[in-house]
C-alpha positions as a printed NumPy array, in Angstrom:
array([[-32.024, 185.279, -49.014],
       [-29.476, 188.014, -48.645],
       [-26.362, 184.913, -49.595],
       [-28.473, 184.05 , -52.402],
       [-28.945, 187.842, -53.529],
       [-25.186, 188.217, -53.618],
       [-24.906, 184.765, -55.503],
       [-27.606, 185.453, -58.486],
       [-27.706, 189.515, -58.607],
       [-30.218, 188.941, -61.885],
       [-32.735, 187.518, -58.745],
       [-35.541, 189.103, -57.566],
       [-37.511, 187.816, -54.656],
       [-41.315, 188.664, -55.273],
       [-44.45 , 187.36 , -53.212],
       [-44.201, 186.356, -49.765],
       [-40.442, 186.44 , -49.923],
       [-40.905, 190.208, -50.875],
       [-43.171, 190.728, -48.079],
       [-41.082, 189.605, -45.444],
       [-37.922, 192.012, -46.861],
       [-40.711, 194.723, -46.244],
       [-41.18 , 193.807, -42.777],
       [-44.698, 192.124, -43.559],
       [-46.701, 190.3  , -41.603],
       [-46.026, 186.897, -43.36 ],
       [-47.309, 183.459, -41.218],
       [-44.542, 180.654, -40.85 ],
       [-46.607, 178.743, -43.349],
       [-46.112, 181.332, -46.1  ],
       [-42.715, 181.747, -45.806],
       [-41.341, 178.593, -47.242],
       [-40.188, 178.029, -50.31 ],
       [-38.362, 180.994, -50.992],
       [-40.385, 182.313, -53.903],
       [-37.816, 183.88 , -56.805],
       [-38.372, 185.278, -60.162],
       [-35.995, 186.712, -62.801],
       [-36.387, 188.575, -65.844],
       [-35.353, 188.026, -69.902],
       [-34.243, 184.712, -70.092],
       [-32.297, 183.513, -67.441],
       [-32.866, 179.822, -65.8  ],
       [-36.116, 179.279, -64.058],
       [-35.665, 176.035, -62.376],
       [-37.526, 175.232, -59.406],
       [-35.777, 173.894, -56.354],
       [-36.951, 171.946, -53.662],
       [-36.577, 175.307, -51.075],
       [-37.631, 178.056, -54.33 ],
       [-40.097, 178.539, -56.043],
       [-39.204, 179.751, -59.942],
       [-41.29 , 181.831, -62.025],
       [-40.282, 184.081, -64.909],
       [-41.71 , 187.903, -64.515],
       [-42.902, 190.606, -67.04 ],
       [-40.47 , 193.735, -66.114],
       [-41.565, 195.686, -63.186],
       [-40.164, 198.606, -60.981],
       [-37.483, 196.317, -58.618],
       [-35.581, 198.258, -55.534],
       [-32.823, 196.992, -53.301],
       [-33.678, 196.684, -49.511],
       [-30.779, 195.818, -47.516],
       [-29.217, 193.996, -50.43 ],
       [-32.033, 192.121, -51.939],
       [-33.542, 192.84 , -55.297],
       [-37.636, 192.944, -54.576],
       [-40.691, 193.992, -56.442],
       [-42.107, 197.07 , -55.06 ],
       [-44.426, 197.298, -52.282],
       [-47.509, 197.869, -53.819],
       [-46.567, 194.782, -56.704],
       [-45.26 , 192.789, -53.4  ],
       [-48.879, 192.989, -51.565],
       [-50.734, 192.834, -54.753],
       [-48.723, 188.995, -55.702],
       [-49.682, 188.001, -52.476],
       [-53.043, 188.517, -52.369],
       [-53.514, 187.104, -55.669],
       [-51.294, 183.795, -54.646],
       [-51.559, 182.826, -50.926],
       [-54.387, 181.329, -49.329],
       [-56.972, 183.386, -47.763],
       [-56.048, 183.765, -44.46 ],
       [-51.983, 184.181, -45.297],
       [-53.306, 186.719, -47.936],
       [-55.469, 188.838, -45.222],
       [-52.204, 188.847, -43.015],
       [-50.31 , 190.314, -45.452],
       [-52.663, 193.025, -46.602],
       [-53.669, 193.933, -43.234],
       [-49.775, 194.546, -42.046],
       [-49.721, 196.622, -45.561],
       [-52.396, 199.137, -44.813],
       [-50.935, 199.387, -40.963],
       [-47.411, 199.732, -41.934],
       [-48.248, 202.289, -44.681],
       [-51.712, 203.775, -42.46 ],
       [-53.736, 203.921, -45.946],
       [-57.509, 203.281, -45.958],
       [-58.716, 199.84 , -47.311],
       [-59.383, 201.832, -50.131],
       [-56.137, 202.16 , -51.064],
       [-55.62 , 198.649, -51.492],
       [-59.42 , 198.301, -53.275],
       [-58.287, 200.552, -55.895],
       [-54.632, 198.739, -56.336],
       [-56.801, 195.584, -57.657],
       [-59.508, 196.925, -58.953],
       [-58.004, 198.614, -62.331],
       [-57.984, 196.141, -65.066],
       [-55.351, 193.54 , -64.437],
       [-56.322, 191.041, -67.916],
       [-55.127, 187.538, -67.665],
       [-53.519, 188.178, -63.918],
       [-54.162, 184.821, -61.891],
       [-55.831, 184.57 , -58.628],
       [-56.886, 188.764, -58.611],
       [-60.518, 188.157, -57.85 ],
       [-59.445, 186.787, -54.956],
       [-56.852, 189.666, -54.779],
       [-60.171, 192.09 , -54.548],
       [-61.884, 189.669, -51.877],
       [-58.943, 190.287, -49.45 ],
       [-58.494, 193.644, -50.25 ],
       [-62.533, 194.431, -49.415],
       [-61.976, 192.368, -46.24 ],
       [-58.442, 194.017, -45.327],
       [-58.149, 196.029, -41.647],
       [-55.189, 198.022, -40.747],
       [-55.997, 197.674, -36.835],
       [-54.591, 194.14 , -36.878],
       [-51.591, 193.825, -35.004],
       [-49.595, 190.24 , -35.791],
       [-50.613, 187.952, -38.471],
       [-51.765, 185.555, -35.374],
       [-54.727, 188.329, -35.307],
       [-55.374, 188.454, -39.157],
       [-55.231, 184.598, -39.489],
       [-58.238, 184.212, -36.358],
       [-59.997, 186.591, -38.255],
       [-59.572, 185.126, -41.759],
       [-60.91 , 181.674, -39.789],
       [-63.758, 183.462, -38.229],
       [-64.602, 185.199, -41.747],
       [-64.223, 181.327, -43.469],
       [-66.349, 179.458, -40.24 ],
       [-69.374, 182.434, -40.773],
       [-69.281, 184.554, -37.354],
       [-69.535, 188.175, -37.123],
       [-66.728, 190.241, -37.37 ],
       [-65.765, 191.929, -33.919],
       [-64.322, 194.829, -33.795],
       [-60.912, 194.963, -33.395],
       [-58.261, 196.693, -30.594],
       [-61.152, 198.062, -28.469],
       [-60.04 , 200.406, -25.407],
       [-61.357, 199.488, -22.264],
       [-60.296, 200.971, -18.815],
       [-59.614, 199.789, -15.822],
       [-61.617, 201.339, -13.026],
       [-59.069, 200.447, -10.337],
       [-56.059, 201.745, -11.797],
       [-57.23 , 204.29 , -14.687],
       [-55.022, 202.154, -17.317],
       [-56.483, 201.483, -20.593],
       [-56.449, 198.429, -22.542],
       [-56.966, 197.245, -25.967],
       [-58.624, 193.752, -26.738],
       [-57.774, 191.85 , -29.799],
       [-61.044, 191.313, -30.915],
       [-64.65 , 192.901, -29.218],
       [-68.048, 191.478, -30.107],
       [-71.284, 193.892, -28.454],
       [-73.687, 191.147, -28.027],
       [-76.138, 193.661, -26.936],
       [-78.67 , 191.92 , -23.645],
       [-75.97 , 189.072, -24.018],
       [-72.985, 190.887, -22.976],
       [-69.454, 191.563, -24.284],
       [-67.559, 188.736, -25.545],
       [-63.947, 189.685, -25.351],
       [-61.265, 187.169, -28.182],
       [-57.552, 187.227, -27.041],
       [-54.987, 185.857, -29.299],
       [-52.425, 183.972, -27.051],
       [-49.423, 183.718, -29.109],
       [-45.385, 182.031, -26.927],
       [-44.047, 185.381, -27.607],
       [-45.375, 187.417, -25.189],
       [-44.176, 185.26 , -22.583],
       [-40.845, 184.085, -24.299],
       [-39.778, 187.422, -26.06 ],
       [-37.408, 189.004, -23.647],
       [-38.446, 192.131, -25.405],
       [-41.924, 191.307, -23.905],
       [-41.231, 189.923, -20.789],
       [-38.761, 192.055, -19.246],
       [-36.743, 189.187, -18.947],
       [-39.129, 187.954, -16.165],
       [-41.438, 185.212, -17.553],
       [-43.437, 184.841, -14.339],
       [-43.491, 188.808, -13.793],
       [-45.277, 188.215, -17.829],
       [-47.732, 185.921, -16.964],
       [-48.677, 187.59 , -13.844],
       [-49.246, 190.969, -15.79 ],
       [-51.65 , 188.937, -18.225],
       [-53.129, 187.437, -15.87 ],
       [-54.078, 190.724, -14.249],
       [-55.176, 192.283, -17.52 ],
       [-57.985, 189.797, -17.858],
       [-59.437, 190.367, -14.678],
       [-59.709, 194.068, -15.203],
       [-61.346, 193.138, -18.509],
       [-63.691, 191.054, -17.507],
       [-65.403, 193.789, -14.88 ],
       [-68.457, 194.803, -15.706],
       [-69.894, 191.396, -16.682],
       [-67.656, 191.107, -19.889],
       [-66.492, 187.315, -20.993],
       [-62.795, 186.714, -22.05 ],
       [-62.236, 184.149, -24.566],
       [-58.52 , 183.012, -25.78 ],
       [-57.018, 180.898, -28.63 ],
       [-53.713, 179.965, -29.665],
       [-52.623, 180.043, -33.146],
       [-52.508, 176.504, -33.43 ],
       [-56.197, 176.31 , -32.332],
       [-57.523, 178.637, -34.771],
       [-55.754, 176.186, -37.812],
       [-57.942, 173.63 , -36.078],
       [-61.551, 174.517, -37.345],
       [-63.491, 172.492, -35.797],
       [-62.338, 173.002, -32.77 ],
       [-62.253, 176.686, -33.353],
       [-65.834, 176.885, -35.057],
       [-67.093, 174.775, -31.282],
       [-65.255, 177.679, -29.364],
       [-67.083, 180.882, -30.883],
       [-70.496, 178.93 , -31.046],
       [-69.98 , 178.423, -27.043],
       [-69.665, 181.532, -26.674],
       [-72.459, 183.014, -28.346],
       [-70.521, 184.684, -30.99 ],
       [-73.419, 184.81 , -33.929],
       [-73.653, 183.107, -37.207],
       [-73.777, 184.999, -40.508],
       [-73.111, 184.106, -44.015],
       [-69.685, 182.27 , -44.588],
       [-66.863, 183.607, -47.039],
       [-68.133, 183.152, -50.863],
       [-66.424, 183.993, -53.96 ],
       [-62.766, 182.456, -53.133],
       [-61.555, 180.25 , -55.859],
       [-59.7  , 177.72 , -54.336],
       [-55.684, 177.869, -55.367],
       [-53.821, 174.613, -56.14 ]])
């Protein structure tokens, strides 16, 4: 992006391509093609790797050398052009990067936007949107178990442990009341492949974690963990929060499906 900044200075990367410049949550699946847009009449061919679109002028600021839409245009394009659960990852990481209420983003999409494509959905999202969520690994599970029709848990709960006095936060909490706690974990590689993470001590990593869940599961409580890769499968992911008793309630409705 930055070669291709320097090459085209009339280029302005908009969308998900914006998003990650902001240091946005964006999913791997979002992020390719590069999505591009210019203004007046340049070229707007579409490559293979871009994505080409022609734009209406708009406020556009350099961020380490790349010419973006702004922030609030940035979030707004995605949520109006990804699919639901890339959408949700990117709104959430907006209102936790910024620390803005949900209502903040309600009221960016709810002014009259006539003839802009894909903004109903741009107002589903934003209604649905939750600053607590920490990696888009988080927003996507939650996006799946808003799609599949579970309850929402609650999200980065504290719970101590009563050996040590050290707090922890889950990923996702649901209070099932005479049924217990039901505890979701997001597993993503990084925590034991980041050295950042790690400490440069893999096994030191996995030992930690595997500590963690004991102290979390004192008390009675149930830990349940899914990869990434597990929550794209839905079946398979729709089986795992049924077995554990997470409830049903009504599914998503109102998404118009992009093509």
């Amino acid at each position: 992006m930055r070669t291709l900044a320097r090459l085209h200075p009339s280029w302005i990367f908009v969308g998900p391509s914006a998003a990650l410049v902001y240091d946005l949550q964006v999913p791997p699946s979002a992020l390719w093609p590069l999505c591009i847009a210019t203004t007046g009449n340049g070229t707007c061919k579409t490559y293979a790797n871009a994505i080409r679109k022609r734009i209406s002028p708009c406020e556009v600021l350099v961020i380490d050398g790349i010419r973006v839409t702004s922030l609030d245009r940035t979030v707004v394009d995605c949520m109006c052009t990804l699919e639901f659960p890339s959408a949700l990852a990117v709104a959430d990481s907006y209102l936790r990067k910024t620390n803005q209420p949900r209502e903040r983003l309600e009221a960016m999409v709810a002014k009259p936007q006539m003839g802009k494509a894909g903004i109903r959905n741009a107002r589903l999202v934003a209604s649905l949107a939750d600053g607590r969520s920490e990696s888009w690994g988080e927003s996507e599970a939650r996006a799946a178990m808003i799609e599949l029709g579970f309850q929402m848990p609650d999200l980065q709960v504290p719970y101590q442990d009563p050996v040590t006095g050290k707090w922890y936060r889950a990923d996702f909490s649901w209070n099932l009341g005479d049924a217990g706690t039901v505890i979701g974990e997001m597993d993503g590689l990084l925590k034991y492949s980041d050295s950042s993470l790690t400490g440069g001590d893999t096994l030191l990593a996995f030992v930690r974690e595997r500590q963690r869940e004991s102290r979390l599961t004192i008390g009675g409580r149930s830990v349940m963990r899914f990869t990434p890769t597990q929550v794209k499968d839905r079946p398979f992911f729709d089986s795992l929060l049924e077995s554990y008793g997470i409830p049903r309630v009504e599914p998503l409705t109102g998404w118009k499906a992009l093509r």
